[in-house]
N, C-alpha and C positions, 0 to 999 in steps of 0.2 A: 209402611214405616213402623220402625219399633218406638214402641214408649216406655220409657224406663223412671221411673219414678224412685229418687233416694232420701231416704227418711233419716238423719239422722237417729241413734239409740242412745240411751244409757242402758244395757242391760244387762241381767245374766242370767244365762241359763243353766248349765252344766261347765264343770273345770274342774281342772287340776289347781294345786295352789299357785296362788300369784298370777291367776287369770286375769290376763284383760280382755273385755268385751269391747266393738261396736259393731253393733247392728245396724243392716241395712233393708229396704224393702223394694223389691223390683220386681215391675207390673211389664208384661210385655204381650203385647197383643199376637193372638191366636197365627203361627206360621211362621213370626219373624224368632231370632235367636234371641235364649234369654241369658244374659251374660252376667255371673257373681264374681266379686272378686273380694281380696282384702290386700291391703296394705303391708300390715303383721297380722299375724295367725294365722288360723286356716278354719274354714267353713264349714260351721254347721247348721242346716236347714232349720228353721224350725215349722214351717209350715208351707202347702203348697197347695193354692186353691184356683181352680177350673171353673170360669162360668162369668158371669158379670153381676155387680152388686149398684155398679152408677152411669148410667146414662151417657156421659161425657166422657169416657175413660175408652179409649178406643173407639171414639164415635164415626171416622171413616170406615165403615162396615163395605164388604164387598155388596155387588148387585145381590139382590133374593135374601140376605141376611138386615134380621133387623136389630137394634140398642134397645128397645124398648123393656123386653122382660129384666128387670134387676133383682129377682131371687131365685138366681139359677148360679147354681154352686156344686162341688164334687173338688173332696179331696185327694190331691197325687201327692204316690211316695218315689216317684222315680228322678226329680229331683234333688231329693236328697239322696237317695242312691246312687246318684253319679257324681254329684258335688262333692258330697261332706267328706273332710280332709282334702281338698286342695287348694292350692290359693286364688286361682283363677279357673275359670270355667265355665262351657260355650255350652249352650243345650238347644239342639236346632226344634223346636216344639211343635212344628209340623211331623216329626220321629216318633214321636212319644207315644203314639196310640191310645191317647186318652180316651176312656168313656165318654156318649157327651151326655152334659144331664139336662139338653134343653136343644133340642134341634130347630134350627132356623136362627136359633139368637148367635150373633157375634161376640166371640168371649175372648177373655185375656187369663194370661196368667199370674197369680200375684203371690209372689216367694220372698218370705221374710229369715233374715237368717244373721248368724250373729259369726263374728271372728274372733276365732277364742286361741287362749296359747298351749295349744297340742303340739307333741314332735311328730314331724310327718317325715318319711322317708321315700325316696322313689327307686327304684329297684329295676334297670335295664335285663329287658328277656335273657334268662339263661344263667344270671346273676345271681346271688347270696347276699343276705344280709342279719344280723342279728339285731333284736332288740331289745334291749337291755336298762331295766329298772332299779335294780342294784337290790335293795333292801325290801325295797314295796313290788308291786304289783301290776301288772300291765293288764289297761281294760282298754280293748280296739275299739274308737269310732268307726272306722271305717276301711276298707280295704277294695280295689279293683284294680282288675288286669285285665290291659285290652289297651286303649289310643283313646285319649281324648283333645290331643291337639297334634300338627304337624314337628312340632318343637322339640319336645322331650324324646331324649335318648335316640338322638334320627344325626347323630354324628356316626359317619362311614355308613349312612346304610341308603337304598336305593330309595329314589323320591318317590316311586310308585306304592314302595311297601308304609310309608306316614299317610295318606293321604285319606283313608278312612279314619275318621277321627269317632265315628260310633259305636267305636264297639267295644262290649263289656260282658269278663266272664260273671254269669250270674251266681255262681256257689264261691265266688273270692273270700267273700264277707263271713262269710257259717265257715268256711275252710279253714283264716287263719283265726279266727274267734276261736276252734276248736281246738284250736297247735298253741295257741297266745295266753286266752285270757287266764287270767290268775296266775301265772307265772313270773318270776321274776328276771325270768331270760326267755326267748327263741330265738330260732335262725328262719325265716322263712327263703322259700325258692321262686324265682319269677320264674316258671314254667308254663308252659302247656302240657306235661304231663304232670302237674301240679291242680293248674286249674283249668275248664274247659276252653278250650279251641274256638270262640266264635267268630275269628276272623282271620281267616287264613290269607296267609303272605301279607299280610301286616306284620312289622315290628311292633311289638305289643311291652308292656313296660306291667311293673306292680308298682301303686301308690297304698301305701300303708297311713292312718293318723291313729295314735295313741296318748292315753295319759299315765300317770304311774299313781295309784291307787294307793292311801295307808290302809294298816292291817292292823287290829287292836284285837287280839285274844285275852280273854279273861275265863277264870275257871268259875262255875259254878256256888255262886252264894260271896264273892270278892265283888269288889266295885272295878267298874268298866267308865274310863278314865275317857276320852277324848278331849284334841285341842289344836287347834291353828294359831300358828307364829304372824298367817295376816288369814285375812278373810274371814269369813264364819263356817261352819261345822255344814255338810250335806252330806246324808249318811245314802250311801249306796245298797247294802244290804247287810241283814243281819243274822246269819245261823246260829241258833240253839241246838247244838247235839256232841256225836262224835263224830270224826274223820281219820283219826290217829290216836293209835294206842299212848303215843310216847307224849305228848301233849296235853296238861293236869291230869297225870300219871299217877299224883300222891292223893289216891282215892281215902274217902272215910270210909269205916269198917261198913261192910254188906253192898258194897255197893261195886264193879266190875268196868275196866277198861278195853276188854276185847270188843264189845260193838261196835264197830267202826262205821259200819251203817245207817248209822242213825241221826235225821236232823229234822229241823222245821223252822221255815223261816218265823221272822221276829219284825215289829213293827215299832215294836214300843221303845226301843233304843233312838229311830230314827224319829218319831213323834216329840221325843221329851229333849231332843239336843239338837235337831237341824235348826237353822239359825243362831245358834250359842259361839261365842268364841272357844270357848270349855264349857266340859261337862261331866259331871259324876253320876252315873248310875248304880245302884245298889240292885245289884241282881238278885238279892233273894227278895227282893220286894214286887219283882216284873209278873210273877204268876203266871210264867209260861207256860203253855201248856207241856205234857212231858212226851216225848215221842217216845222214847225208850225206857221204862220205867226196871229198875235198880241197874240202869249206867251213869258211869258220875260223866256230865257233861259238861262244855265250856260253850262261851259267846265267843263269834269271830264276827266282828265287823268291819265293812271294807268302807271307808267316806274321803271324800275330795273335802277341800277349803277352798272354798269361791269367794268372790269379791262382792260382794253386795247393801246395802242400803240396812242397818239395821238399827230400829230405837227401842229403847226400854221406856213405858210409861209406868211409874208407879200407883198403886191402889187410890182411886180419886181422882187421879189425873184426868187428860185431856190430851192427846199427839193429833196434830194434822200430817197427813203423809201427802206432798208437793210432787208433783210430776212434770209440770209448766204444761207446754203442749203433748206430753207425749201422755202414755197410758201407766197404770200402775197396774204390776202382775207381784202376786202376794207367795213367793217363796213358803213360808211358815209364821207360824204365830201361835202360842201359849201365853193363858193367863193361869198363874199360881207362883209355887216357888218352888227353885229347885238347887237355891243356895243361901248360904245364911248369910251372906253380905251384900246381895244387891240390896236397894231401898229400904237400907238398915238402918239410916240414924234417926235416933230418937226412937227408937223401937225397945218394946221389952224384951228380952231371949228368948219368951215365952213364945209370943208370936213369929220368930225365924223360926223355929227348931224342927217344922216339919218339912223339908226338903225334898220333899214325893209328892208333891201336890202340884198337878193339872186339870184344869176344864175341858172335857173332851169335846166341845163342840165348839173350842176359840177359833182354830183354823175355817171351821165353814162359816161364822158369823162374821170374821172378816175377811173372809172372800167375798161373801154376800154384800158387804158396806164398802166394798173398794176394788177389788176387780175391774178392770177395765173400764175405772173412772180416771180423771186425770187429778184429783185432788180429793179426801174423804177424810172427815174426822172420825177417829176411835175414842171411847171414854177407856179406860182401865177399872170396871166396876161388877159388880156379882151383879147389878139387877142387868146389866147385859148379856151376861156369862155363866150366870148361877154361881154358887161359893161350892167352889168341890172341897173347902176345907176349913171348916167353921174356925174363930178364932186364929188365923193366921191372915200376916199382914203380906197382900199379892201384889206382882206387878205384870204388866204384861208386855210380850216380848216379838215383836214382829220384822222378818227379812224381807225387803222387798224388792224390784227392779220395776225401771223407769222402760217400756219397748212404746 
């Protein structure tokens, strides 16, 4: 008998803007099928764990297996390699060739996974399709070719050729990631001489799920602007260097455009603005390290706007972050300042005016006070934080989701 256990979420993991999430959580005991679906969106995994943690959760064990061990656990990524980007989806879990990390005990599966708003397209063998971002950037979740159910694309074709619903080419995903990401167009092709053959005389289909990424170039010692119209700020990455001559072109004297070669990534863009609605960075103040030393460089950073849970406490305060039953998982958090109008009134100038100031160790102290509690208060205070910026009046600024 399967057991399917549904959790409701509030939560959010990863999106494009104007994401909505809900999250589901399903436990299905070792051999029966474990079925994900959504409503709206399409699936992305977030976790999938092999083994047993309670007693009662699959407790009809066959003869010789016993419920008794509950810290017997092992992580699977093949769950989300067959799932993420579609709406619906069967994983027969006897298939799976899972490792086991506990032999004799009777285990289950338990896959927690959220449904987010990706375009997903599906692509019958032999077919064309393009994808198409317009302005921004296409970053692929997910990509296979091969059958996962009788249904799809099985108009005119023989009933013998649907009937294998497990099969999955495994270089789909690195294929079109490699033809796709960062682009603002491709065409991809459902082939088998595109992608490998593993099931022949199957009619085979490509499921593609993407988002469409923003792009913020700044040149080298300018302010690097980010902002969402909803949701808050989730920086995806950041390059410091060059890739193109023609792009902050109007170099200062000594300094040279032809290294095109030259990058490294950046942390500190996505540290000081993930969770912000806006954000101003002053790039001569980042101290990055230099990878090309006399090429004039620029920041290119790519971020989604997701929908999530965010408060500001000001310097003295007090926020409790509320979850009811469910858990709190902590997006980001900064205590300092990095604008002169939040928890401005009645302040001097004196105290807004430095605009560069973060606590580098806010994010681990409120992971460590709320993580995976269902309710946790934060103070807004230097003796929790330490003062990274003596004389300046701080508030502190935390994203969070309810799974």
């Amino acid at each position: 008998m399967m057991l399917c256990l549904k959790l409701t979420l509030l939560t959010l993991l990863i999106a494009a803007p104007g994401l909505c999430v809900s999250g589901e959580t399903v436990i299905t005991c070792d051999g029966d099928v474990q079925r994900l679906s959504c409503d709206t969106g399409v699936i992305l995994v977030t976790t999938t764990v092999y083994g047993r943690s309670d007693s009662n959760i699959c407790s009809n064990a066959p003869r010789n297996l016993k419920v008794t061990d509950t810290s017997c656990s092992s992580t699977v990524s093949t769950i989300a390699d067959r799932c993420n980007g579609l709406r619906e989806c069967e994983v027969k879990t006897n298939l799976l060739g899972s490792s086991n990390p506990c032999k004799g005990t009777y285990k289950y599966y338990t896959t927690t996974y959220d449904c987010i708003n990706a375009r997903d397209v599906v692509v019958c063998e032999h077919g064309y399709r393009t994808l198409d971002c317009g302005a921004d950037t296409i970053n692929i979740m997910n990509a296979n070719f091969g059958r996962a159910d009788t249904v799809t694309c099985s108009s005119g074709v023989k009933d013998d050729s649907t009937h294998k619903t497990n099969c999955y080419a495994p270089n789909t995903f690195s294929t079109v990631t490699s033809l796709c990401n960062g682009q603002h167009k491709c065409t991809v092709e459902s082939s088998s001489s595109v992608f490998k053959d593993s099931c022949k005389e199957t009619a085979k289909y490509l499921t593609v799920s993407y988002t469409c990424l923003k792009t913020v170039i700044t040149c080298d010692g300018d302010v690097q602007r980010l902002s969402c119209d909803t949701g808050v700020i989730l920086v995806t990455t950041t390059v410091y260097g060059r890739s193109d001559s023609k792009i902050c072109s109007n170099a200062p004297r000594n300094f040279n455009v032809t290294d095109t070669s030259c990058s490294s990534t950046v942390s500190t863009i996505a540290d000081r603005c993930n969770g912000l609605r806006e954000c101003e960075v002053k790039t001569n103040l980042l101290g990055s390290s230099n990878p090309c030393k006399g090429t004039y460089k620029y920041y290119t950073t790519t971020y989604d706007c997701i929908n999530a849970r965010d408060v500001v406490v000001c310097e003295h305060g007090y926020r409790t972050l509320d979850c009811g039953n469910l858990k709190i998982k902590i997006s980001s958090a900064s205590f300092g300042r990095t604008d002169s109008t939040t928890c401005s009134s009645g302040r001097p100038a004196i105290q807004l005016s430095n605009t560069m100031c973060y606590a580098s160790n806010a994010l681990k102290i409120v992971n460590d006070r709320c993580n995976g509690q269902s309710s946790c208060q934060v103070p807004a205070s230097n003796y929790v934080f330490s003062d990274p910026c003596g004389g300046t009046y701080k508030y502190l600024t935390i994203v969070y989701s309810c799974i």
